[in-house]
C-alpha positions, 0 to 999 in steps of 0.5 A, spaced: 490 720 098 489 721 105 493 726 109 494 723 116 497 729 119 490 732 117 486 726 118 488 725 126 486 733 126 479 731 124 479 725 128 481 729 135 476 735 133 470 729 132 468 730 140 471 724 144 473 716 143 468 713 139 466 706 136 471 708 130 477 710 133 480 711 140 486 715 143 492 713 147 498 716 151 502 710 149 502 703 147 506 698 149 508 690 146 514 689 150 510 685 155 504 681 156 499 685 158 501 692 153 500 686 147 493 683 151 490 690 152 493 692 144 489 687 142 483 688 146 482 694 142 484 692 135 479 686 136 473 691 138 475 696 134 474 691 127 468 688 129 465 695 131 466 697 124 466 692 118 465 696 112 469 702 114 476 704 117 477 704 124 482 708 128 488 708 134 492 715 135 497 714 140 501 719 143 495 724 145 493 726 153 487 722 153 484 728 158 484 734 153 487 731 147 494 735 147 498 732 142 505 730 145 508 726 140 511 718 142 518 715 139 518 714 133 516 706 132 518 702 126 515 696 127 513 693 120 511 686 123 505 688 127 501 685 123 505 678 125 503 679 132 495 681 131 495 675 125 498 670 132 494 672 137 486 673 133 482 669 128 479 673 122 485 679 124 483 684 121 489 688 116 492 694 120 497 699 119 502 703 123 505 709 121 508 715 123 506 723 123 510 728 124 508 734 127 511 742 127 511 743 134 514 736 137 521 734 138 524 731 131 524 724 135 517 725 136 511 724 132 504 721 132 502 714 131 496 713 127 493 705 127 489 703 122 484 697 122 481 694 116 477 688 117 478 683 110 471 680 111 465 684 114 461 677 115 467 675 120 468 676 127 474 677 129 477 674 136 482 672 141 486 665 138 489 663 144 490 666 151 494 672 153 494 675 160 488 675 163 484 675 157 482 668 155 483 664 147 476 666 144 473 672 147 470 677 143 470 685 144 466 690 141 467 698 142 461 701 147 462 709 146 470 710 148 471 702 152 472 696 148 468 691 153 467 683 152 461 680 148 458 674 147 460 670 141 454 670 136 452 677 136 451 681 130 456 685 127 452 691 125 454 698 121 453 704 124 459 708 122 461 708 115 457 715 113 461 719 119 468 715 117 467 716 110 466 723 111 472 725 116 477 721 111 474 726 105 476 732 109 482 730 111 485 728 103 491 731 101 491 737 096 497 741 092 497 746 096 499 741 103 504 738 099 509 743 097 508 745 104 511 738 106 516 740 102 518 746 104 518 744 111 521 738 110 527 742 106 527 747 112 528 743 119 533 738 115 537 744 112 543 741 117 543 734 113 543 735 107 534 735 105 532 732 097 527 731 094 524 726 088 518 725 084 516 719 083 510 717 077 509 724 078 504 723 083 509 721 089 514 725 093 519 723 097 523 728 101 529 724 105 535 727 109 541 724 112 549 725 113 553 722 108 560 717 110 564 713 107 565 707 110 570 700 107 568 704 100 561 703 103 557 709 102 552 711 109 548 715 111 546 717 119 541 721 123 536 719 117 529 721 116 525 719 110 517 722 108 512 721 104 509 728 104 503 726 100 500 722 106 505 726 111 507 720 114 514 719 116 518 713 114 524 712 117 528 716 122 534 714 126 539 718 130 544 712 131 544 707 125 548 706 118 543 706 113 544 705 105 539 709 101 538 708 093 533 710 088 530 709 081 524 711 078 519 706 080 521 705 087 526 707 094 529 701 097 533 702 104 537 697 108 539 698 115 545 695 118 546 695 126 553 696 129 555 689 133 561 687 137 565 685 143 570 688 146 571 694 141 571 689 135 565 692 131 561 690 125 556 693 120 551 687 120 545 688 115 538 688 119 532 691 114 531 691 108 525 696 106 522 697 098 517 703 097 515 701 090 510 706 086 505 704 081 500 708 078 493 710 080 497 713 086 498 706 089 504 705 092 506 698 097 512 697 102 515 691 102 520 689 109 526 683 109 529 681 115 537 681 113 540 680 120 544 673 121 547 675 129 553 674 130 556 668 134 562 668 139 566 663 144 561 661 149 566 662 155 568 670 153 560 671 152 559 667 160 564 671 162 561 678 159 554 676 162 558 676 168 560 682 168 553 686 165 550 683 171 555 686 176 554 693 173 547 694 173 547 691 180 553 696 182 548 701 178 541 698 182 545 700 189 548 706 187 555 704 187 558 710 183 562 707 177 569 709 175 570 711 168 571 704 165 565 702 167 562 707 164 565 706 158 562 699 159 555 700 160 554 703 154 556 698 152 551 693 156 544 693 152 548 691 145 553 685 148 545 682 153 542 682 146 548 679 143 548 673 149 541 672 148 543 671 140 548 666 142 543 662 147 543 665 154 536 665 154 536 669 161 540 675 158 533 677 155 531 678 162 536 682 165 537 686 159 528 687 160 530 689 168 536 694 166 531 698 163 530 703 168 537 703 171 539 705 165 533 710 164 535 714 170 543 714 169 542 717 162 539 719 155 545 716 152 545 710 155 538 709 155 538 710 148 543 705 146 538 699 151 531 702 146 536 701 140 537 693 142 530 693 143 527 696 137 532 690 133 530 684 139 523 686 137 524 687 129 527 678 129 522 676 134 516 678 130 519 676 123 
C-alpha cells in the first residue's frame, strides 16, 4: 500500500513537472475556465500515460515546490465532472494529506489519474470555455498543449512511475508513526483508533453531542493512516459516526433554517468497506432532500440578502442585527436557489469577496454553502 504523504515527497524531489505528473498552487471547478483548465490537464495527462498512474499535487509553490497546503476538499463526485466533460475518461481519485508543518485545515491534494483502456485516447466530449468539444492534449515536459487527433499513445514513463511508487510504500514503522501523531495533535477531542482485517487502520477525533437523543460529533477528522490520507475533516457540521469489523460509515447532516428555526438535514452518507488482500472501497450517497418554504417569505429574504451585500459593497458600516444577519446570508442564498430562485446562485457567487474581506467567520459559512451546493450539483 502506497503512503501518499511519502508519495508526493518522491514526486516533488523527481526534478520539475513532467509528462507524468504536475504541481499546482490551486485548482478551481467553481467556474468555467478553473473546470476547462482542470480538464485540459487531466486529459494530457492519461494520455501521456497509459499504462501507468499519472499525477496532480495541488497546494504547492510552483516556483520552488514549497508545500503550502489548500482547504481540505470533499468532493467524492469529481469523477462525475471528468465523465460529463471527456470521452474515454480516465479514473481519478482525489484524496487528502495531511502534513506535520501545516494548519490542521490544511493539507495536500493529490490527484490520481488512471486510464481504463491504454488503446483510448481521451478527449474533450463537448465545449467548455475556450476549449472546443473533441480537442485532445498531451503533456510536453511541464505544459499540457493540444495535438491532432490521430497521433500515437506512446509509453515513455512506466519504469520512472513504477519505480517512484515503490519508494513511497508504506511500512510498520510509518504507521505506528501516523497513530502516534494522529493521537498526539487530536488529544483536545477525544483521538481513537481501530484495526480493521488486521491490516487497515483507522484513527478518528471529534467532540461528542447529544442532540434530540441523537448522537453527534463536531470538529471531526477521519484518517487512513495506512495511506495517510485524510478522510473527512469538518469544523462546523454534525456528523454520525459508526463501525463494525468490515466497514466505517459516516453520515453527515448540514444545519439549514429561516429565521433561527433550524433543521438537522441529512446531506452524505460515506462507507469505507475493508476486504481483504488489503482492498478497501469508498462508497458515497447523496441523502439531502432541501428544505422548501413559502415563496414570498424566501422573495422577501432574498431581498433582504441582496441590500446587505450591497450595503457591504459600499462600505456602509452595519448595525449589529445586520451582522447578526449576514452570517446567515450564505445558507438562506442557498436555500432560495434550492427552492427556484435561479439567480440566488449568482448573487451568493458575487458575495464571495464581500464576505472574504469582512471576516473568517463569515467566509467560512459561504465555503460551507458552497462545498453542499457542489456535493448536489455533481451527483
Amino acid at each position: 500500500m502506497i503512503n501518499k504523504r511519502l508519495l508526493i515527497k518522491n514526486l516533488l524531489a523527481h526534478n520539475d513537472e513532467s509528462s507524468f505528473y504536475d504541481k499546482k498552487l490551486k485548482i478551481n471547478i467553481g467556474s468555467k475556465e478553473g473546470k476547462a483548465k482542470f480538464l485540459k490537464h487531466i486529459c494530457a495527462l492519461s494520455n501521456s500515460n497509459p499504462n501507468n498512474n499519472s499525477y496532480i499535487v495541488i497546494g504547492v509553490d510552483d516556483q520552488h515546490s514549497h508545500i503550502v497546503g489548500v482547504d481540505f476538499f470533499d468532493d467524492s463526485k469529481i469523477q462525475n465532472l471528468v465523465n460529463a466533460y471527456l470521452s474515454h475518461p480516465p479514473v481519478i481519485q482525489y484524496e487528502n494529506i495531511p502534513f506535520p508543518h501545516l494548519n490542521d485545515d490544511k493539507v495536500v491534494g493529490l490527484v490520481t489519474i488512471r486510464p481504463k483502456d491504454p488503446q483510448e485516447i481521451t478527449s474533450l466530449r463537448k465545449n467548455i470555455w475556450k476549449y472546443y468539444g473533441g480537442n485532445v492534449f498531451f503533456r510536453e515536459g511541464s505544459m499540457s498543449v493540444p495535438k491532432v487527433f490521430d497521433i500515437e499513445l506512446t509509453d515513455s514513463n512506466s519504469e520512472i512511475v513504477t519505480s517512484i511508487e515503490a519508494h513511497s510504500q508504506n511500512n510498520i514503522q510509518y504507521t505506528l508513526d501516523g497513530v502516534f501523531d494522529f493521537m498526539a495533535e487530536r488529544k483536545d477531542y477525544d483521538p481513537k483508533y481501530k484495526v480493521f482485517k488486521e491490516y487497515f487502520v483507522m484513527c478518528w477525533s471529534g467532540h461528542k453531542k447529544s442532540i434530540n437523543n441523537q448522537t453527534f460529533y463536531s470538529r471531526v477528522d477521519i484518517a487512513l493512516i495506512n495511506e495517510q490520507v485524510r478522510l473527512f475533516y469538518s469544523t462546523l457540521d454534525a456528523v454520525e459516526i459508526s463501525f463494525n469489523n468490515d466497514s466505517f460509515k459516516i453520515i453527515e447532516y448540514v444545519n439549514l433554517g429561516l429565521n433561527g428555526k433550524n433543521t438537522y438535514y441529512e446531506l452524505e452518507e460515506t462507507t469505507i468497506t475493508f476486504g481483504n488482500n488489503a482492498i478497501y472501497s469508498i462508497d458515497s450517497q447523496l441523502l439531502f432532500k432541501p428544505p422548501q418554504y413559502d415563496k414570498k417569505i424566501l422573495h422577501h429574504i432574498y431581498n433582504t440578502n441582496n441590500a446587505l451585500m450591497d450595503r457591504l459593497k459600499h462600505g456602509v458600516t452595519l448595525t449589529p442585527p445586520q451582522l447578526k444577519d449576514l452570517k446567515n446570508v450564505p445558507a438562506t442564498y442557498l436555500i432560495c436557489y434550492f427552492n427556484g430562485f435561479d439567480e440566488a446562485l449568482t448573487q451568493l457567487q458575487a458575495a464571495k469577496p464581500l464576505l472574504y474581506k469582512h471576516s473568517n467567520e463569515v467566509y467560512a459559512l459561504y465555503k460551507e454553502s458552497k462545498r453542499i451546493l457542489r456535493k448536489v450539483k455533481y451527483s
